[in-house]
ZAZAVO-754795 format. One record per residue (C-alpha): x, y, z. Coordinates in steps of 0.25 Angstrom, whole numbers. Layout:
N
<rec x="X" y="Y" z="Z"/>
...
***
This chain:
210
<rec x="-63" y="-58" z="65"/>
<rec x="-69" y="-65" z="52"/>
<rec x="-55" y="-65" z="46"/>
<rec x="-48" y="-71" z="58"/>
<rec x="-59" y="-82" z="58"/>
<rec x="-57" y="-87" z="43"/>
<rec x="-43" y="-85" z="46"/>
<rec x="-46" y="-94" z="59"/>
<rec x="-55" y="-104" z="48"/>
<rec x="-44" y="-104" z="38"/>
<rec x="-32" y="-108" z="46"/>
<rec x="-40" y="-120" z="53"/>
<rec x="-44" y="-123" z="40"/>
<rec x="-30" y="-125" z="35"/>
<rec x="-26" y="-133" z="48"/>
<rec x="-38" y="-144" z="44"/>
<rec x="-47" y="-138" z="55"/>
<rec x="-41" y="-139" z="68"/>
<rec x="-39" y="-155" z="67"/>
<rec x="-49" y="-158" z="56"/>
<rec x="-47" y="-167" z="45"/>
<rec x="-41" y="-161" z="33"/>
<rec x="-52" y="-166" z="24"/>
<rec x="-62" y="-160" z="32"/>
<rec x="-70" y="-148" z="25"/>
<rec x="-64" y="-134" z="30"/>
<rec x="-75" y="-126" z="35"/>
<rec x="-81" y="-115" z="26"/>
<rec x="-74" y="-101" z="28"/>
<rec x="-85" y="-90" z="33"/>
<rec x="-87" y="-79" z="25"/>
<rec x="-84" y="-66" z="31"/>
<rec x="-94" y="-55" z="29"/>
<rec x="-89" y="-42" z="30"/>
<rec x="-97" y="-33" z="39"/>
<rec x="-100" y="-19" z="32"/>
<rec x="-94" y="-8" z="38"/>
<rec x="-100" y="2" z="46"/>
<rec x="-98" y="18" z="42"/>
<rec x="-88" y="19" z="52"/>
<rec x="-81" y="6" z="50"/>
<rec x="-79" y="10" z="37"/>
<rec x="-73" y="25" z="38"/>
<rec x="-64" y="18" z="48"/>
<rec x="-59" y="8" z="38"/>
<rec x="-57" y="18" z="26"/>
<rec x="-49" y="25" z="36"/>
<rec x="-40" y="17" z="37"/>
<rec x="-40" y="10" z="23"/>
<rec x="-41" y="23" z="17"/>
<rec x="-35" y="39" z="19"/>
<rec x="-50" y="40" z="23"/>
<rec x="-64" y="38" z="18"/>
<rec x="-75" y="46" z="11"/>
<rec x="-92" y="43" z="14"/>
<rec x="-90" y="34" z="1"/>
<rec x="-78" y="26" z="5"/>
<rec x="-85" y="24" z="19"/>
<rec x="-99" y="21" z="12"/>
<rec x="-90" y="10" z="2"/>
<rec x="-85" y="3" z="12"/>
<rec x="-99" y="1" z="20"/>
<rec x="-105" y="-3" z="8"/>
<rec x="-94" y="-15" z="1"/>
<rec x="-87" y="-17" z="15"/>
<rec x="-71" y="-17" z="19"/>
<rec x="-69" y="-28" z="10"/>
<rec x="-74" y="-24" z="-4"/>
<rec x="-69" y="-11" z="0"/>
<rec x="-54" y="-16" z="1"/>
<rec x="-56" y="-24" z="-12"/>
<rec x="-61" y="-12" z="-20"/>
<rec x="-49" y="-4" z="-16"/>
<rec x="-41" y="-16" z="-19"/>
<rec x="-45" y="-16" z="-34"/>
<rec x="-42" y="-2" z="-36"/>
<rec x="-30" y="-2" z="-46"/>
<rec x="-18" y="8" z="-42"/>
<rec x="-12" y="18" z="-47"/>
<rec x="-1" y="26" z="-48"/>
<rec x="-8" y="39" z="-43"/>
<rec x="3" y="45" z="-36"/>
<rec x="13" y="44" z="-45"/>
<rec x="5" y="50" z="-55"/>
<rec x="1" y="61" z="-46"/>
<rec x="16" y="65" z="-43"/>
<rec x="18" y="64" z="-60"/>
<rec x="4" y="73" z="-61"/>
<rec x="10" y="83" z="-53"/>
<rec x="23" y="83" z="-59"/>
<rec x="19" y="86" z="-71"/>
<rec x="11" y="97" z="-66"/>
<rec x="22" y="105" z="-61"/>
<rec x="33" y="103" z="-71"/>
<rec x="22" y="109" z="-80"/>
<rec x="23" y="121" z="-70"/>
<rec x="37" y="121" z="-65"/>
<rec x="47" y="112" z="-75"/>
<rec x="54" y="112" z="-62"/>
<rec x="45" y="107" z="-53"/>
<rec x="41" y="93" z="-50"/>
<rec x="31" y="84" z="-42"/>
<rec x="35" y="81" z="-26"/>
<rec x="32" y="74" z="-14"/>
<rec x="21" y="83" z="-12"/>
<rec x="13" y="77" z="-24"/>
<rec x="17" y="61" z="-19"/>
<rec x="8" y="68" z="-7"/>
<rec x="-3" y="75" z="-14"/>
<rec x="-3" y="62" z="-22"/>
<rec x="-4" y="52" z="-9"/>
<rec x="-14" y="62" z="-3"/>
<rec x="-24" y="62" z="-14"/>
<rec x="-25" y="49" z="-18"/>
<rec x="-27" y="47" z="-3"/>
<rec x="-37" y="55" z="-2"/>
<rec x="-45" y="53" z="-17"/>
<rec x="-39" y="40" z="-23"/>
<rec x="-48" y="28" z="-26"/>
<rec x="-40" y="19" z="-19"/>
<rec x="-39" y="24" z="-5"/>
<rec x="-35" y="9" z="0"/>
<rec x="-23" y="9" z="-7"/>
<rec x="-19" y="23" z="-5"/>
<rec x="-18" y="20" z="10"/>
<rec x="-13" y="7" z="9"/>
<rec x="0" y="12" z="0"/>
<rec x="-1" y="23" z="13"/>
<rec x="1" y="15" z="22"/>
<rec x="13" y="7" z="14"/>
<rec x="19" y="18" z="12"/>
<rec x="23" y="20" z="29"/>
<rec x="28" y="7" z="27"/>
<rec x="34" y="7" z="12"/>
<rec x="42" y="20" z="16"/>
<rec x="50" y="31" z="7"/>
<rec x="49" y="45" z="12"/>
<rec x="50" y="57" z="4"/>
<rec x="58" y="62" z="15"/>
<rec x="69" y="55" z="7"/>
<rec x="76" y="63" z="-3"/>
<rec x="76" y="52" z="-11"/>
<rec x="62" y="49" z="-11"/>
<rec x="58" y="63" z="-12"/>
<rec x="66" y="66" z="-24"/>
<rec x="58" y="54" z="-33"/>
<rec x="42" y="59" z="-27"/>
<rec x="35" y="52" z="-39"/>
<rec x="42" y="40" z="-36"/>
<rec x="36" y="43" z="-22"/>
<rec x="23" y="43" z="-30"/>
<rec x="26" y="30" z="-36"/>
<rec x="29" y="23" z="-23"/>
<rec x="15" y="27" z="-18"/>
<rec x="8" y="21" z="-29"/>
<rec x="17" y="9" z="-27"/>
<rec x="14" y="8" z="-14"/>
<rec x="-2" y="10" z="-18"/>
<rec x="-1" y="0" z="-30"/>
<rec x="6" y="-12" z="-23"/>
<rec x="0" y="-8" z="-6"/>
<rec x="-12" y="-18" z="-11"/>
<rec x="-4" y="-28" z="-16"/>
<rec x="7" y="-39" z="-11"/>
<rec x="15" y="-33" z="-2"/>
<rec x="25" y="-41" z="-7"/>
<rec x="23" y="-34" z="-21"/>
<rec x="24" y="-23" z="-13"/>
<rec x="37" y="-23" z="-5"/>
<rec x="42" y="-28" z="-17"/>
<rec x="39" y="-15" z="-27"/>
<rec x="44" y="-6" z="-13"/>
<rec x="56" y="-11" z="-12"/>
<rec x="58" y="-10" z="-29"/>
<rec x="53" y="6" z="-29"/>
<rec x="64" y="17" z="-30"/>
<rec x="59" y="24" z="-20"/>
<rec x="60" y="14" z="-7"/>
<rec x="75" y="10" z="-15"/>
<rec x="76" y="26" z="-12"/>
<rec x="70" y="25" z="0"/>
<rec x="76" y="14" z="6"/>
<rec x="90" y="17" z="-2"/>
<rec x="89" y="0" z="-6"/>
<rec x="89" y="7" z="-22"/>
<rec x="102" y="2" z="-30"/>
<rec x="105" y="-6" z="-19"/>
<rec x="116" y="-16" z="-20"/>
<rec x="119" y="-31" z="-15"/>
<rec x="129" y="-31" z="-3"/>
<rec x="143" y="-34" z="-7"/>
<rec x="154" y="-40" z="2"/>
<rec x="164" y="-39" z="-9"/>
<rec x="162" y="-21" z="-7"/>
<rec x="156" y="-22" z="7"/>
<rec x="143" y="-15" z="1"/>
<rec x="131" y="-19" z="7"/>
<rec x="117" y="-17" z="3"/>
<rec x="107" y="-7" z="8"/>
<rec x="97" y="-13" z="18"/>
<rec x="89" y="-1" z="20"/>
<rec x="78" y="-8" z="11"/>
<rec x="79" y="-21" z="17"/>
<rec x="76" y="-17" z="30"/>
<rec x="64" y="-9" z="29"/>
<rec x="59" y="-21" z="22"/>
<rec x="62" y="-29" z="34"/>
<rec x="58" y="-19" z="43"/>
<rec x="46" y="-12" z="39"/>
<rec x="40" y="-15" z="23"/>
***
């Protein structure tokens, strides 16, 4: 209710105040106090911002409030923890097994342990959740055959999801993996002359879901 009511101040502000003059003084803009969060309140809100809390996240929250909470997981720098993960265990079974190599499995083991440990739970669910929206499937041969650039496309997802999402759906639609995907990799300007026509697999999931 506090936002909608600066929003409310701001938009008669802009108008001059609902017939006042323009010269007139706009009124002060309140300052919003943020009510501290009960224990409940906040186990319900890192529910749903995290994979889940701990007694120390809970007691965090309570203590700085929704707010400082978000900025300190904002100023969390990221990393490319997935990716590394996937080369870690790479390396660990080729020095076993020449033959052998890292899978989807480890993108997993990755995904669920940084879920469940990692510093920065915030953008670890928020790349989540972009990734139901900012799709490739290891169910693709395609996709499945190049798992650590799975792992890559993860910590893209976690190093851009708190950005511009215009920066955003710009570095997705330049990643191998959705031109894989979405087949829209090498693809080619329609020509009249040969009756080729461009591939528009990518252009409308754009339209239609990113």
């Amino acid at each position: 209710h506090a936002l909608l009511a600066c929003l409310s101040l701001a938009l008669l502000t802009a108008c001059g105040g609902g017939g006042e003059s323009s010269t007139s003084t706009p009124a002060p803009v309140p300052v919003v106090v943020e009510k501290l969060a009960t224990r409940n309140e906040a186990a319900r809100f890192l529910t749903q911002a995290t994979f889940g809390p701990v007694d120390a996240d809970i007691d965090r929250v309570m203590a700085v409030g929704y707010a400082a909470w978000i900025d300190e997981q904002l100023a969390l720098p990221a990393t490319n923890v997935h990716r590394t993960h996937w080369q870690a265990r790479d390396q660990e079974l080729r020095a076993a097994d020449p033959n052998a190599r890292a899978s989807g499995d480890h993108v997993l083991e990755s995904f669920w342990k940084q879920a469940v440990t990692g510093p920065d739970p915030l953008r670890q669910r928020v790349a989540y959740a972009l990734s139901q929206i900012f799709v490739i499937s290891m169910a693709d041969s395609g996709v499945a055959d190049n798992t650590r650039a799975v792992a890559a496309w993860l910590d893209m997802l976690g190093n851009q999801g708190l950005g511009r999402y215009r920066d955003l759906l710009e570095t997705v639609s330049l990643h191998p993996m959705m031109g894989v995907y979405l087949s829209h990799l090498r693809n080619q300007k329609a020509d009249a002359r040969t009756g080729r026509v461009p591939d528009e697999n990518f252009a409308r999931e754009v339209m239609q879901l990113f």
